[in-house]
Backbone as JSON, one array per atom type, in Angstrom:
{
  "sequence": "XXXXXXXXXXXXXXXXXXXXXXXXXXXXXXXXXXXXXXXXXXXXXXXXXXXXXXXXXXXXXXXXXXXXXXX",
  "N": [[-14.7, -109.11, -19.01], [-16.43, -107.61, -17.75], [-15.24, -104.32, -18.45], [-15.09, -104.86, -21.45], [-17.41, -104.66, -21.83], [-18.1, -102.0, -21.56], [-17.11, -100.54, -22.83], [-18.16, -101.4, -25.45], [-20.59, -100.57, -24.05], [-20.28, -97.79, -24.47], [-19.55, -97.29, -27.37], [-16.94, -97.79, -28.16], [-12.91, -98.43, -28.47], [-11.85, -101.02, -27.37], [-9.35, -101.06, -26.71], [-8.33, -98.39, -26.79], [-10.16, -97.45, -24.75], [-9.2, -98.75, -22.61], [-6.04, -97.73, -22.72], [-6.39, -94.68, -23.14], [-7.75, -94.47, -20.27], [-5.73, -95.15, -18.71], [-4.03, -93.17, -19.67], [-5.13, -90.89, -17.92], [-4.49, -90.78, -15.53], [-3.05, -89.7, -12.38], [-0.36, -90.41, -11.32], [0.64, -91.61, -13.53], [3.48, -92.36, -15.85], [4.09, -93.32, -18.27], [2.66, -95.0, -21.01], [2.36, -98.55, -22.11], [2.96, -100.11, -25.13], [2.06, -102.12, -27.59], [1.91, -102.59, -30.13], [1.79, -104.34, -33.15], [1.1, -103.99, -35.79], [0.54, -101.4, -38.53], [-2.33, -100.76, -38.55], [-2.88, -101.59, -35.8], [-1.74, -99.94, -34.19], [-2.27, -97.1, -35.46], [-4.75, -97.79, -34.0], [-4.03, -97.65, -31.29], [-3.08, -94.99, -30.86], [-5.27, -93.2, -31.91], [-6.37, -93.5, -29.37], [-5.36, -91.25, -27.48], [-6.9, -89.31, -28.81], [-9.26, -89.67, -27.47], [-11.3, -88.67, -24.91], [-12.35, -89.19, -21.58], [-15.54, -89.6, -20.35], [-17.1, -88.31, -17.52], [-19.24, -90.26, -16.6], [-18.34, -92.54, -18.13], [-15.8, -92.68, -16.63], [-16.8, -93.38, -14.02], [-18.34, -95.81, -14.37], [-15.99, -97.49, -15.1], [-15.06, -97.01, -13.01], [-16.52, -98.54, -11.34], [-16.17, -101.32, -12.44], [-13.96, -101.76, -11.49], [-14.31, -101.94, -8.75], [-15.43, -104.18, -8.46], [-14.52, -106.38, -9.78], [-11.31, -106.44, -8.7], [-8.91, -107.76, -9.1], [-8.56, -108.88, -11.8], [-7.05, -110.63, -13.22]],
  "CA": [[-15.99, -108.93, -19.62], [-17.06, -106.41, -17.4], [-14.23, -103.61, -19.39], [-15.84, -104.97, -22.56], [-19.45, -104.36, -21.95], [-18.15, -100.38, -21.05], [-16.81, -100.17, -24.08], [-19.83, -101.75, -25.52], [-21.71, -99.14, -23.95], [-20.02, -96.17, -25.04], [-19.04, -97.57, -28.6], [-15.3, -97.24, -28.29], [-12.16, -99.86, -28.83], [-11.63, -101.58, -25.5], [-7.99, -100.73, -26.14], [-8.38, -97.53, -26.77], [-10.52, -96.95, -23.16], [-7.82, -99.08, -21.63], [-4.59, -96.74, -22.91], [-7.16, -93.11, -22.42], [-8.1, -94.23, -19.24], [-4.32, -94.72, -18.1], [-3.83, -91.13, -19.26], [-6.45, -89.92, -16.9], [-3.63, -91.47, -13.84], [-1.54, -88.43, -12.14], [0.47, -91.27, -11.68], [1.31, -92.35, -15.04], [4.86, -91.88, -16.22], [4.06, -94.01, -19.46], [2.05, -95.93, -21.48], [3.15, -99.47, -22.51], [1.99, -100.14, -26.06], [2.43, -103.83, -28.53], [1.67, -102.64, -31.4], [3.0, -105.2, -34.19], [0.74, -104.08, -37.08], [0.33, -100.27, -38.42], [-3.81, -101.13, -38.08], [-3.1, -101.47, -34.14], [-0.91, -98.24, -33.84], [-3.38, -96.23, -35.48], [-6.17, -97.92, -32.68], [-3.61, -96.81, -29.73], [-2.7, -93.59, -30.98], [-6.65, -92.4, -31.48], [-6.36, -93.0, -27.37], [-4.76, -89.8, -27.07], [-8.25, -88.55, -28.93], [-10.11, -89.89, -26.84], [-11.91, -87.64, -23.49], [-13.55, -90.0, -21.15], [-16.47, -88.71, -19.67], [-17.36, -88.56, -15.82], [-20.32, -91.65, -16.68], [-17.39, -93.63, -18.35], [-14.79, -93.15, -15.68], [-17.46, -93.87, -13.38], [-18.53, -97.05, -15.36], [-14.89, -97.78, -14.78], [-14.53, -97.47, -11.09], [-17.47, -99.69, -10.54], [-16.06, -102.57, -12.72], [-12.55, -102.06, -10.85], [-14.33, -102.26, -7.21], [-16.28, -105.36, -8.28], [-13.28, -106.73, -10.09], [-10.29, -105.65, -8.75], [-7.99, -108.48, -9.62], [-9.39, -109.73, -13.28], [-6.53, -111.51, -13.87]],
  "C": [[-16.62, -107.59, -19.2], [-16.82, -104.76, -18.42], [-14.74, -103.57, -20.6], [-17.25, -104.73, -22.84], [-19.03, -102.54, -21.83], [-17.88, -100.23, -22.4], [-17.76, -100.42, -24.98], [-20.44, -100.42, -25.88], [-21.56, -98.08, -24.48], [-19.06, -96.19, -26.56], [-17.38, -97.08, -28.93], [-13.94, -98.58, -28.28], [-12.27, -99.65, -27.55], [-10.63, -101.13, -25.8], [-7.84, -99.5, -26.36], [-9.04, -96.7, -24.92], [-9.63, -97.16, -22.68], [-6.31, -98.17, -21.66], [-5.3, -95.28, -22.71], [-7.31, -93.53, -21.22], [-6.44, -93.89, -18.09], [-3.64, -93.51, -18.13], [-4.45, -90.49, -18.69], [-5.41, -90.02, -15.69], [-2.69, -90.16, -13.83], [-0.57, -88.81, -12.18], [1.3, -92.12, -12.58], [2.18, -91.84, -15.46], [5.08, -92.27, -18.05], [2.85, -95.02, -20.12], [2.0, -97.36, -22.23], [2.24, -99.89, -23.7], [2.32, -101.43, -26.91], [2.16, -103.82, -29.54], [2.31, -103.41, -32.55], [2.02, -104.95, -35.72], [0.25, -102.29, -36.95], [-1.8, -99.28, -37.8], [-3.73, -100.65, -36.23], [-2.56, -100.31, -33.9], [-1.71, -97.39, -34.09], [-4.5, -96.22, -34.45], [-5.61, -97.01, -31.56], [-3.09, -95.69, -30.17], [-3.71, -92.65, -31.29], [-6.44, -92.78, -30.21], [-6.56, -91.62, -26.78], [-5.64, -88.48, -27.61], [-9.2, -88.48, -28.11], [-10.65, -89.03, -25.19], [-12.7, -88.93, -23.14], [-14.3, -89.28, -20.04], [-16.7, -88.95, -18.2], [-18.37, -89.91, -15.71], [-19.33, -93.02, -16.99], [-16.75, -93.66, -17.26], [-15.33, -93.81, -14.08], [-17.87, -95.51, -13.37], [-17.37, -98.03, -15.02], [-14.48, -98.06, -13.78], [-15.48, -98.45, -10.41], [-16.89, -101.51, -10.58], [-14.85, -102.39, -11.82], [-12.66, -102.42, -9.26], [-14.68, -103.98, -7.6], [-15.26, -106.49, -8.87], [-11.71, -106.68, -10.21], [-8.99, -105.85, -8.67], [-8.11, -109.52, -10.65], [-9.11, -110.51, -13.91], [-6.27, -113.03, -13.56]]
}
């Protein structure tokens, strides 16, 4: 919920923050994607439009301290 209210806030797909934010990682070698309809491919492939701003990635590190096993 938390993830969903950011997105919310800054009018953007949740899965779109979620696959841009993983390209923000120095660490990232890949991005794992599920696309099964051309609709969803188009969502995760604007990602790679997407810039997230220092307020979002901020936004981001708060929900990840306060939730930092969501599953």
């Amino acid at each position: 919920d938390a993830y969903l209210a950011i997105a919310r806030k800054y009018d953007i797909d949740p899965v779109q923050l979620a696959i841009a934010w993983t390209l923000t990682r120095p660490f990232m070698t890949s991005s794992i994607i599920g696309a099964k309809s051309m609709k969803q491919l188009t969502t995760v492939l604007g990602s790679t439009e997407i810039v997230l701003s220092d307020a979002m990635l901020v936004d981001i590190d708060l929900a990840h301290r306060a939730h930092p096993m969501p599953y």
